[in-house]
C-alpha positions, -999 to +999 in steps of 0.1 A: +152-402+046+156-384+083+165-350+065+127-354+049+114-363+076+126-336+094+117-310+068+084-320+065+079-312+098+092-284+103+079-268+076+047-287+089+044-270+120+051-236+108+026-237+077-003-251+105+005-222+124-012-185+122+005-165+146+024-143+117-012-145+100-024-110+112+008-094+105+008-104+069-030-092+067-022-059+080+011-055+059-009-064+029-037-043+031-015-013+043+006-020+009-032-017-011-041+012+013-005+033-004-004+018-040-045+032-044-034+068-023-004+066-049-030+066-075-053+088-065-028+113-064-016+109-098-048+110-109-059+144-092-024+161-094-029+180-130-064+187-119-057+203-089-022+222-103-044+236-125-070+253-106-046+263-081-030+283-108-066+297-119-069+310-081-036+321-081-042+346-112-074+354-105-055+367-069-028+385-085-053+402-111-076+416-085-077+451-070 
């Protein structure tokens, strides 16, 4: 019965607190920030490999 006590509050305490809050914001939306970079970049890599190569011919076949 103590040991439930005691665990209730401790966690208690620590779930009514927001100190860590912020961090866990921040750590999330940096995490969303470099999953969507990630996939705009596999989205625009084939695109972009391939007109770089157009430029790159058109440079080596000019005069």
């Amino acid at each position: 019965m103590f040991a439930r006590r005691l665990i209730n509050r401790l966690l208690g305490r620590s779930l009514c607190r927001e100190e860590g809050a912020v961090t866990v914001d921040w750590v999330v939306l940096t995490a969303a920030v470099v999953g969507l970079a990630g996939a705009v970049f596999s989205i625009l890599q084939d695109p972009v490999n391939g007109a770089a190569t157009s430029i790159a011919n058109k440079i080596e076949t000019s005069p």
